[in-house]
BAKEGU-788907 format. One line per 3 residues: number of its first residue (from 1); their letters; for each residue z negated, y negated, x of C-alpha. Coordinates in nm, 4 decimals. Each point is the difference from the previous one (the first is absolute). Example, Ala and Ser with C-alpha at 12.3 -4.5 7.8 and 13.67 -1.06 7.14 Angstrom:
BEGIN
1> AS> -0.7800 0.4500 1.2300 | 0.0660 -0.3440 0.1370;
# end
This chain:
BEGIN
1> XXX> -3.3408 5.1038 2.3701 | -0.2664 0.2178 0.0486 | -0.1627 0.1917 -0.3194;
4> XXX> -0.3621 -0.0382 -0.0401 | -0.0485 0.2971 -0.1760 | 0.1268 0.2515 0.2230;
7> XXX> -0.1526 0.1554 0.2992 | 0.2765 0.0853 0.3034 | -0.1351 0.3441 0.1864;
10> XXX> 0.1505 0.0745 0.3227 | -0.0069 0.3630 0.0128 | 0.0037 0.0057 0.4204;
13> XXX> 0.0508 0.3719 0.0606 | -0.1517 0.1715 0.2893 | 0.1948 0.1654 0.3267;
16> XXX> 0.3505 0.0933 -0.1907 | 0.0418 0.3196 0.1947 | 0.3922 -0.0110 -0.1997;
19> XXX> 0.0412 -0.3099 0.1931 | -0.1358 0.0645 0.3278 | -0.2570 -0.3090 -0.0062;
22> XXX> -0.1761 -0.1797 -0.2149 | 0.2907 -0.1460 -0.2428 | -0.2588 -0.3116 -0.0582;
25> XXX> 0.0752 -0.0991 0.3511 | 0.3771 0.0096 -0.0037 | 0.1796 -0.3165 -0.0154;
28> XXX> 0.2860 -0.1252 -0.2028 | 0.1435 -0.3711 -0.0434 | -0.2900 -0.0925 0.3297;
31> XXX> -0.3073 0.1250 -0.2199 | -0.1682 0.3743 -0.0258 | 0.0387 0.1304 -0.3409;
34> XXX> -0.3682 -0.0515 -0.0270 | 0.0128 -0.4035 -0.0057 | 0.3253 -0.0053 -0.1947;
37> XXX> -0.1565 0.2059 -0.2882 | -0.2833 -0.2266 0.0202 | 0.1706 -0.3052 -0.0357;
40> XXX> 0.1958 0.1051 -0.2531 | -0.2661 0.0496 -0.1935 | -0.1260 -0.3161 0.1379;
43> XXX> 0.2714 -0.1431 -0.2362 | -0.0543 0.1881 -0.3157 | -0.3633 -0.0102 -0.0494;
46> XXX> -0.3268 -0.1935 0.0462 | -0.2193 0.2962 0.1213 | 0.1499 0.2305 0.2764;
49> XXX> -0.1642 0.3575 0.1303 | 0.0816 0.2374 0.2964 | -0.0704 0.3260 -0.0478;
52> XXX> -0.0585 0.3129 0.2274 | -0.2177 0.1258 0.2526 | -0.1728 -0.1977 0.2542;
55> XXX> -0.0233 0.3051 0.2165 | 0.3746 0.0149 0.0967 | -0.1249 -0.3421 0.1339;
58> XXX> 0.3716 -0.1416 -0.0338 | -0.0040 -0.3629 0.1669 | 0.1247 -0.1868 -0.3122;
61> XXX> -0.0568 -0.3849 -0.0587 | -0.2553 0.0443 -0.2961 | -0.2711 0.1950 -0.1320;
64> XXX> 0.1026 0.3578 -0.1311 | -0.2916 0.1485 -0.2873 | -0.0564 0.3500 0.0858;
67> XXX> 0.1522 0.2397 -0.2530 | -0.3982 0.2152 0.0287 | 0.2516 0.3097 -0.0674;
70> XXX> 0.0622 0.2840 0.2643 | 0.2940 0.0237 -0.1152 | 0.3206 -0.1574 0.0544;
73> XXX> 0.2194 -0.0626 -0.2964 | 0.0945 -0.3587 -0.1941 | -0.2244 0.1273 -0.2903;
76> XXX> -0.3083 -0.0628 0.1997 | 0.1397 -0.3154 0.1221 | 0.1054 -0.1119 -0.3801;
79> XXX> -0.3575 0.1318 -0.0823 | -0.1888 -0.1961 0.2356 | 0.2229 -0.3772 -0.0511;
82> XXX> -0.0614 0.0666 -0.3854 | -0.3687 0.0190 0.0751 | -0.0370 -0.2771 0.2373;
85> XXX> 0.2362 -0.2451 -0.1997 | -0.1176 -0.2898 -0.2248 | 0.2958 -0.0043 -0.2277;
88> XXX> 0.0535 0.2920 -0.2929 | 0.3838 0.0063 0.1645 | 0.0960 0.0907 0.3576;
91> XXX> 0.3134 0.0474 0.1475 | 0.0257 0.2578 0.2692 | 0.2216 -0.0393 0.3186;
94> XXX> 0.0158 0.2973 0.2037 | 0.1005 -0.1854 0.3978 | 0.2916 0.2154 0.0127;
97> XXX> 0.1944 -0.1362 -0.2712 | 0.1658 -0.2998 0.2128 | 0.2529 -0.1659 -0.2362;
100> XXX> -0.2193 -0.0239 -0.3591 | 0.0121 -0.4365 -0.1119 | -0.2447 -0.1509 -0.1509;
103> XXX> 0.1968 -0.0433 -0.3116 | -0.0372 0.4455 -0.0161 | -0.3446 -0.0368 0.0197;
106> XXX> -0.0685 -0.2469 -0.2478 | 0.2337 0.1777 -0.2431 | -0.2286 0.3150 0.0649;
109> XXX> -0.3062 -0.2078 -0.0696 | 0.1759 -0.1606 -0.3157 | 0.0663 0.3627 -0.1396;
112> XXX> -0.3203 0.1929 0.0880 | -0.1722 0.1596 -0.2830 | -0.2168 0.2901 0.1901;
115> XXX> 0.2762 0.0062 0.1996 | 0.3322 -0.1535 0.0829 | 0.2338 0.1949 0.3090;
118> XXX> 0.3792 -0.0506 0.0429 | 0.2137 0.2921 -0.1133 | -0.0192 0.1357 0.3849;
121> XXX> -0.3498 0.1373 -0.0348 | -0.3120 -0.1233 -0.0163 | -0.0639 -0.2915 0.2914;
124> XXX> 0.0311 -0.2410 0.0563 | -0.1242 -0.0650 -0.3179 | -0.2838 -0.1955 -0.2296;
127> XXX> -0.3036 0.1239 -0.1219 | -0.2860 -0.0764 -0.2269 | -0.3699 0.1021 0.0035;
130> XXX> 0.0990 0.1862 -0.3003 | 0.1271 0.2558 0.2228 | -0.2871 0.0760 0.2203;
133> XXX> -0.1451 0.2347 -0.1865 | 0.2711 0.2506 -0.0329 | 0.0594 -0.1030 0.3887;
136> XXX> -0.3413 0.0566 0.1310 | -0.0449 0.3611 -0.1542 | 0.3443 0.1066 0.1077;
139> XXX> -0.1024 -0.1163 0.3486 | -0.3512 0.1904 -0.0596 | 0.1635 0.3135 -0.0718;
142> XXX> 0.2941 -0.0542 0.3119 | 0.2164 -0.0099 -0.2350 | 0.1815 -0.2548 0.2465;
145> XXX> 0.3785 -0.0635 -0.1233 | -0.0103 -0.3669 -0.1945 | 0.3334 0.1106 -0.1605;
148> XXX> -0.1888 0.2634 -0.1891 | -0.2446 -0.2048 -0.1373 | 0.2291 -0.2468 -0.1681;
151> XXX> 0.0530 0.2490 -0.2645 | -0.3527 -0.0964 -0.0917 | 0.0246 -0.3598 -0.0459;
154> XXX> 0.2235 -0.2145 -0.1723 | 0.2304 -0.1449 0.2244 | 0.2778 -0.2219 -0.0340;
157> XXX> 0.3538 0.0598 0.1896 | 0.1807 -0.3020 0.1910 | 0.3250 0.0262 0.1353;
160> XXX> -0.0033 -0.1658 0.3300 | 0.2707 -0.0369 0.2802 | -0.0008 0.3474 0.1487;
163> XXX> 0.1245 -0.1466 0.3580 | -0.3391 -0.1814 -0.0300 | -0.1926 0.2705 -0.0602;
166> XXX> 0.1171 0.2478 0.2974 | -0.2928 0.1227 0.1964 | 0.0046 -0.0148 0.3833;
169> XXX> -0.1093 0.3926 0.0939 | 0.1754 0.0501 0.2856 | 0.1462 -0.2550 0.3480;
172> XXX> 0.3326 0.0587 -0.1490 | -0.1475 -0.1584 -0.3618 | -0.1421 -0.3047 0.2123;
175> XXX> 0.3036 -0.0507 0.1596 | 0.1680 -0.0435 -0.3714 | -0.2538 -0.2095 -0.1068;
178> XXX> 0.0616 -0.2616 0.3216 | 0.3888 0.0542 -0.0696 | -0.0180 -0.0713 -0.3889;
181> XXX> -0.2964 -0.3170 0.0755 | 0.2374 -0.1645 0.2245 | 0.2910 0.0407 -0.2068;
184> XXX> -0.1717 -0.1393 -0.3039 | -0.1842 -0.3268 0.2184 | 0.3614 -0.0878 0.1992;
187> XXX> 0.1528 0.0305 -0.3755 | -0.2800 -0.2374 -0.2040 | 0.0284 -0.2433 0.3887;
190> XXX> 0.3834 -0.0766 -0.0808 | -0.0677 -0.0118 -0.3456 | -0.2837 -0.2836 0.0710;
193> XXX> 0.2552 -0.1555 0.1916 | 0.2811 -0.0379 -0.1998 | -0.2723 -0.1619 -0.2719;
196> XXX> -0.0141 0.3462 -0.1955 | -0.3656 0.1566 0.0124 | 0.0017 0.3597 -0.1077;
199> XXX> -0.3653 0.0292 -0.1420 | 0.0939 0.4098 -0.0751 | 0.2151 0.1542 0.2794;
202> XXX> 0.0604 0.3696 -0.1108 | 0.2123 0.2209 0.2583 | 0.2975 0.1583 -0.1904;
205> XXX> 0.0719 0.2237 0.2634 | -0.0609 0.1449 0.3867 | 0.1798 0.2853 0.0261;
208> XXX> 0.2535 -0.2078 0.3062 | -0.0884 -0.3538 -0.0238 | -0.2714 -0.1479 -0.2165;
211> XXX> 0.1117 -0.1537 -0.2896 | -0.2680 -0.2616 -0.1183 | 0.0556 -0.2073 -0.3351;
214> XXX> -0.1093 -0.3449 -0.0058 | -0.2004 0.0292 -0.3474 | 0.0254 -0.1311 -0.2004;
217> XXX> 0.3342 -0.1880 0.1130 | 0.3086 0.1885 -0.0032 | 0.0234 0.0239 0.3113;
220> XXX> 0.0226 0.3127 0.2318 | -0.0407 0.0126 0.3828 | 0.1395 0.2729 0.2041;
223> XXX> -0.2308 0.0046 0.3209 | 0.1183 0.1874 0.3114 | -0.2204 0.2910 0.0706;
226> XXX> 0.2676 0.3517 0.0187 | -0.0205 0.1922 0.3017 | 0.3985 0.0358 -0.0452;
229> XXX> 0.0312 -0.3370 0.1096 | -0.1032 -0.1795 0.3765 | 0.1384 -0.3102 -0.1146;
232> XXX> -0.1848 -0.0419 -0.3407 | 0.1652 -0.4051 -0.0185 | 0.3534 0.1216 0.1106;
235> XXX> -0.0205 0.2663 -0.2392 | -0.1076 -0.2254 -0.2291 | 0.2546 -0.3046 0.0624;
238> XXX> 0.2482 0.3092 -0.0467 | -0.0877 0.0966 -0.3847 | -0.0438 -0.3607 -0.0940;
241> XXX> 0.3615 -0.0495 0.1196 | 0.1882 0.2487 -0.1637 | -0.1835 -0.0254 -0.3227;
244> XXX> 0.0767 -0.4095 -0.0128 | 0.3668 0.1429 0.0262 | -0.0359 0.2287 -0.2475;
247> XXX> -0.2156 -0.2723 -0.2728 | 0.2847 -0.2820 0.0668 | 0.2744 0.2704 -0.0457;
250> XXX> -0.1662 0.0702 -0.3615 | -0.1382 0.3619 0.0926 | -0.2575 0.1990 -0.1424;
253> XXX> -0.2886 -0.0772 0.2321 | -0.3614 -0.1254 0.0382 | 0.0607 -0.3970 0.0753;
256> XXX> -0.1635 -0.1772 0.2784 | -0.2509 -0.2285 -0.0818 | 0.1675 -0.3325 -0.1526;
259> XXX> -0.3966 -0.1634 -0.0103 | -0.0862 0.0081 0.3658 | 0.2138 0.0843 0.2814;
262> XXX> 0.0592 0.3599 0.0900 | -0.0504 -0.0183 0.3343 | -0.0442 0.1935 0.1843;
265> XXX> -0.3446 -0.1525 0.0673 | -0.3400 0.1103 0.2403 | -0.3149 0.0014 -0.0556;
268> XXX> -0.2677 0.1455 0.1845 | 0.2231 0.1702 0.2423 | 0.2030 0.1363 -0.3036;
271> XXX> 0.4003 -0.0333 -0.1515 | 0.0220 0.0037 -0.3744 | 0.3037 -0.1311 -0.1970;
274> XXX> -0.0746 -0.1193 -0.3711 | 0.1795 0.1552 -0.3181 | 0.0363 -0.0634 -0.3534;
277> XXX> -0.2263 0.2023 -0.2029 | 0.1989 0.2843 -0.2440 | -0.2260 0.2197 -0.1863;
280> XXX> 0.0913 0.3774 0.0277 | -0.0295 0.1469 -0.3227 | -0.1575 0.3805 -0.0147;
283> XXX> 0.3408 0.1644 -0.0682 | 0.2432 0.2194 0.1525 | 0.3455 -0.1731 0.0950;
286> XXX> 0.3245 0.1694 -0.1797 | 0.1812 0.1128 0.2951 | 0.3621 -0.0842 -0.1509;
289> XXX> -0.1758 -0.3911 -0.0156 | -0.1388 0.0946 0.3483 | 0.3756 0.0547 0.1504;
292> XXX> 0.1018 -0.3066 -0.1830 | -0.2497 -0.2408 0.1208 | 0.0274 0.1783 0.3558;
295> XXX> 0.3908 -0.0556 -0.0074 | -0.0777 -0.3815 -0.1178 | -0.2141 -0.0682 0.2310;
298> XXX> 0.2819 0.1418 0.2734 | 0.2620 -0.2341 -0.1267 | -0.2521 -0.2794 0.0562;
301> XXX> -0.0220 0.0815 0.3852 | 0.3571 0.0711 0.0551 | 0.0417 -0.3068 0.1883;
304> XXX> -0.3461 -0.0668 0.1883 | 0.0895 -0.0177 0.3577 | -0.3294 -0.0492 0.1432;
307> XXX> -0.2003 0.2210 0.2470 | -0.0246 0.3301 -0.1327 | -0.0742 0.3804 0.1637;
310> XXX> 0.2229 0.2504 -0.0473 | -0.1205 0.3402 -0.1049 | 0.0912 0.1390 0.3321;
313> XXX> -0.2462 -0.2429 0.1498 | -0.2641 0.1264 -0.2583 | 0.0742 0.3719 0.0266;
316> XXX> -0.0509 -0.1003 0.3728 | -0.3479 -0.1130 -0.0577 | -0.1455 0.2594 -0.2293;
319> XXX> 0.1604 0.2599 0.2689 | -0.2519 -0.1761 0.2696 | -0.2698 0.0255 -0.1989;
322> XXX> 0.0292 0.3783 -0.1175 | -0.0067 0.0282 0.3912 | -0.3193 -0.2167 0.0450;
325> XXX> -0.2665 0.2836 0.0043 | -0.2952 -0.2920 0.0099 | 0.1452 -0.1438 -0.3630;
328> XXX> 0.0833 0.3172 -0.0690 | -0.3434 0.1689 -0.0002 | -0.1150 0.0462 -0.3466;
331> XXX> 0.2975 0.2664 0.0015 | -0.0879 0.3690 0.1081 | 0.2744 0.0569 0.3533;
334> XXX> 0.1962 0.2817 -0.1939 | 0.0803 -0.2181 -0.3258 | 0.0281 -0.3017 0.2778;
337> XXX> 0.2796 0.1838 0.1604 | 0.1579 0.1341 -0.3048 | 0.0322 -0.3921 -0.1351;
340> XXX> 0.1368 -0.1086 0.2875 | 0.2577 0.2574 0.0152 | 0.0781 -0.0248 -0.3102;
343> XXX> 0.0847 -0.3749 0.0540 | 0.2241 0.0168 0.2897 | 0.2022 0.2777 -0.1713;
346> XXX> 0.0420 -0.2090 -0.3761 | 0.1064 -0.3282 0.2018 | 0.2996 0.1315 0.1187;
349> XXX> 0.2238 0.0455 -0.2800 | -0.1439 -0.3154 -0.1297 | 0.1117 -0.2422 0.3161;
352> XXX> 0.3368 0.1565 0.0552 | 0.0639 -0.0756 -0.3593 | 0.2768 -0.2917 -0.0613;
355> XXX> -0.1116 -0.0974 -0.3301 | 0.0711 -0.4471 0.0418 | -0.3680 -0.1451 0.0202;
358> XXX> -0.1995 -0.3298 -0.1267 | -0.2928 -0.1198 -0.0516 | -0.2167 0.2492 -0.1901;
361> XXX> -0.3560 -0.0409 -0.1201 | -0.1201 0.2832 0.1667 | -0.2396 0.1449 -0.1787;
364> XXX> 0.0328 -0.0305 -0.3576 | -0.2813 0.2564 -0.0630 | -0.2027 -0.0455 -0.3739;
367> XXX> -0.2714 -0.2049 0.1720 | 0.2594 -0.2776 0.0727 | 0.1719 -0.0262 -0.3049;
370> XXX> -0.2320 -0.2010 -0.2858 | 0.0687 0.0680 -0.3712 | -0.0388 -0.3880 -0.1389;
373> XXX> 0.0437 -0.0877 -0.3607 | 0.3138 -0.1802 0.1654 | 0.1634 0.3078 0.1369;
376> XXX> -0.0601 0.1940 0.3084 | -0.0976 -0.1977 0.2982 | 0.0652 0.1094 0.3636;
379> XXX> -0.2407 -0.1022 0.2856 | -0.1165 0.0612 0.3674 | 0.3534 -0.0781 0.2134;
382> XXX> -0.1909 0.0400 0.3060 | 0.1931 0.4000 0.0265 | 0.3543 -0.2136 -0.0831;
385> XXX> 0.2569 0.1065 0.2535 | 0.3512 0.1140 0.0874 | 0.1263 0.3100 -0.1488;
388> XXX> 0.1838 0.2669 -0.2466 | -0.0647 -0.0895 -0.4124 | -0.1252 0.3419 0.0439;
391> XXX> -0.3215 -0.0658 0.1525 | -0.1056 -0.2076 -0.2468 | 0.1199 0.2389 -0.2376;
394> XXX> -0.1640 0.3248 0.0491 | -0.3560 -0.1658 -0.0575 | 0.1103 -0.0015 -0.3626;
397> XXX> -0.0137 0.2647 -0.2657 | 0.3824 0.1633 -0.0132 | 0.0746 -0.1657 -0.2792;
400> XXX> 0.0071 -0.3528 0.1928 | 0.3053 0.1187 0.1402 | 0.2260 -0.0518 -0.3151;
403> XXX> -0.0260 -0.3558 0.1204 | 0.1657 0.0703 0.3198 | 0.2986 0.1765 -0.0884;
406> XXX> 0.1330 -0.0070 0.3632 | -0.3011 0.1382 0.1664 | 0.0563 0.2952 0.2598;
409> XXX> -0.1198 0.2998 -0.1785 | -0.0580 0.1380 0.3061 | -0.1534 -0.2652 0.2392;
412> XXX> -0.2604 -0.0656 -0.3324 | -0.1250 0.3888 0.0694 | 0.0127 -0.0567 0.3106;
415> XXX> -0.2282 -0.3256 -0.0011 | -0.2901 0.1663 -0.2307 | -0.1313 0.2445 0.2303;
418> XXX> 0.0387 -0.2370 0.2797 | -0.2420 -0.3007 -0.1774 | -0.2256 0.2880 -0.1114;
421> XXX> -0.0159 0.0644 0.4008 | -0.0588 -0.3963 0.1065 | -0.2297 -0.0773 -0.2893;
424> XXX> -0.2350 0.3138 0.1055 | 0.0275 -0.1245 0.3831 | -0.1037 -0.3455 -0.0980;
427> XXX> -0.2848 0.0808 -0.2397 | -0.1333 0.2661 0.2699 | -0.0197 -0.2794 0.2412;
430> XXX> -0.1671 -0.2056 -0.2245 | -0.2517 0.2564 -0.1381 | -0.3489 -0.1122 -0.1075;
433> XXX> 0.1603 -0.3469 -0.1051 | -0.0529 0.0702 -0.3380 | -0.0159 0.2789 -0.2591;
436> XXX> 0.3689 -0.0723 -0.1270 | 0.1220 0.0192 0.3430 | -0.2055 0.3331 0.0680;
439> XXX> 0.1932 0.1614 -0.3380 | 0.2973 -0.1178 0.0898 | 0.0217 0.1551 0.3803;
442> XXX> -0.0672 0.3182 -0.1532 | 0.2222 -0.0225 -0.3135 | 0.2486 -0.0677 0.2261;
445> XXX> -0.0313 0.2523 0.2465 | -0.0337 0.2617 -0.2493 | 0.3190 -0.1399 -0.1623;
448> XXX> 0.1984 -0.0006 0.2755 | -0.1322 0.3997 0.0816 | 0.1207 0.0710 -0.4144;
451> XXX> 0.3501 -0.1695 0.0938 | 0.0612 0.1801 0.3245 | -0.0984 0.3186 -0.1235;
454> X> 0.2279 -0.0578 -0.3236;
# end
């Protein structure tokens, strides 16, 4: 329900030369950021601004007050809504911060003393009249950054969702935002349908697919959205499979969801498969524990006989890509060149290896291992295929290995450089996804250099 004493301002923005066009104007979930900031604030108070400048003359579907400032910066925007407002509280939307609920805004409002701002910076945010004074002489004097002049009032701190709060700056931030909105509404639709509203979706993750929990059920929806994937429901059907297998075989995974059905469902043109929800706590794994729960989680699979890839089919695909200068782009040709090389040389020694194979996770990398208070928890079985123990365990710290005492010295230093080689080609053709995927193409590359080298 809307509060009736807050004001919402829209801060509108002007020609977004980052951007390449008015940002206002650009359209996610079949609405231009412009309306969808306005009706969210639609929903979270009785009184609703736009602010700006009627000379950019944007074609928006209400009436903008001009910002009477020459020039352009959210202080003379917060400035101006302050003035113009009836209410002693506002709370300030700039139109290119896309994925902000209502329920963010009201807890702003709920907070603000001269000031409340989430502990990214200082908008969106909620202010009071209190604050005009110190704001109106710091925009007198051009002194024009707003994150300056919180140091002058007294402002309370709110931690919000950061994946809310990201900022779309850039096409590549806009096409994140559509990616992460979708996700999150084809999530909350099978939750609806299954009788299970999430009021507070929060993405977990979106580094490969978007991982949206249901809040505040525990309930966790893996929605298909990698690039490393054509068949996002295949893929999907794939990791729900093997990790049943695992669960009924008592391993140490992530179960399925036992409320509603797993799936895999659709909903607005996307796959997602529904999970159990297993809080990671904010500590390191011990690695002997990691090569135990790795080696359990083995002996669950050992007889799955389902559809799986082997690793020479994978090896195959990441060799494609390395060679696919379009997806390839974000690499400089020399580096490009030097990865791909690198590749086809570190395979070789790895498929005429005779090592017996089975059914592996694949990538049993930190981010798919979760430290529960129940033990460590393995998810995401869409990687699972066909192939040496010793895949799986050179992701692990060398002290895993005590767990497999008849691992292939060799083939495991063998297999290190070489995932060092496919992770980089994968996160290079993925760069720009998201900031984790960025670091990790170029941790990776510049392991794989340190390893060749040594």
């Amino acid at each position: 329900m809307a509060d009736r004493s807050l004001t919402g301002v829209l801060l509108v923005g002007g020609a977004s030369s980052r951007f390449g066009s008015a940002k206002a104007l650009a359209e996610l979930g079949g609405e231009t950021l412009a309306a969808r900031g306005w009706r969210l604030l639609g929903e979270t108070c009785t009184e609703r601004l736009a602010v700006g400048k009627r000379s950019d003359g944007l074609p928006l579907p209400f009436d903008v007050v001009d910002d009477g400032s020459d020039v352009r910066a959210p202080l003379a925007g917060l400035v101006a809504g302050l003035r113009a407002a009836s209410n002693d509280r506002v709370v300030v939307l700039p139109v290119d911060v896309p994925l902000v609920r209502p329920s963010d805004l009201l807890t702003l409002g709920a907070a603000c003393r001269d000031a409340a701002v989430p502990q990214t910076g200082p908008l969106p945010g909620a202010y009071g009249k209190s604050a005009l004074p110190v704001l109106e002489r710091r925009l007198e004097r051009g002194e024009l950054a707003l994150r300056d002049a919180l140091s002058q009032l007294e402002v309370e701190v709110v931690e919000l969702d950061p994946w809310r709060l990201a900022n779309v700056n850039t096409p590549a931030d806009l096409d994140a935002a559509r990616r992460r909105d979708g996700a999150v509404a084809a999530a909350v639709a099978v939750g609806r349908a299954h009788g299970f509203e999430a009021d507070e979706p929060r993405i977990l993750a979106d580094w490969n697919d978007t991982i949206v929990h249901l809040a505040p059920h525990p309930l966790v929806a893996r929605v298909g959205t990698t690039s490393f994937a054509e068949d996002h429901e295949g893929a999907l059907a794939h990791g729900l499979r093997v990790a049943r297998h695992a669960h009924a075989n008592g391993g140490p995974v992530v179960p399925p969801s036992q409320s509603i059905p797993a799936g895999p469902h659709r909903a607005f043109d996307r796959a997602l498969t529904l999970w159990e929800l297993a809080e990671d706590r904010p500590v390191e794994p011990d690695p002997v524990e990691l090569g135990r729960s790795l080696h359990a989680l083995h002996v669950s699979l050992a007889d799955y006989r389902g559809p799986a890839p082997t690793l020479e089919d994978r090896l195959a695909r990441a060799a494609a890509l390395a060679s696919d200068e379009e997806r390839m782009t974000a690499l400089e040709p020399r580096e490009r060149r030097f990865l791909a090389e690198a590749f086809r040389e570190l395979q070789l020694p790895v498929l005429a290896s005779s090592s017996p194979r089975r059914v592996l996770h694949g990538a049993p990398h930190r981010a798919n291992v979760l430290v529960t208070h129940d033990g460590l928890r393995w998810i995401d079985f869409e990687t699972a295929l066909r192939g040496p123990v010793e895949w799986d365990l050179a992701y692990l710290p060398s002290e895993a290995a005590a767990a497999f005492p008849d691992a292939d010295g060799e083939l495991l230093g063998a297999v290190r450089p070489l995932i060092a080689a496919e992770t980089a080609i994968l996160c290079w053709s993925a760069f720009g996804r998201a900031p984790e995927v960025d670091t990790a193409a170029r941790f990776h590359l510049d392991r794989l250099h340190a390893l060749l080298d040594g």
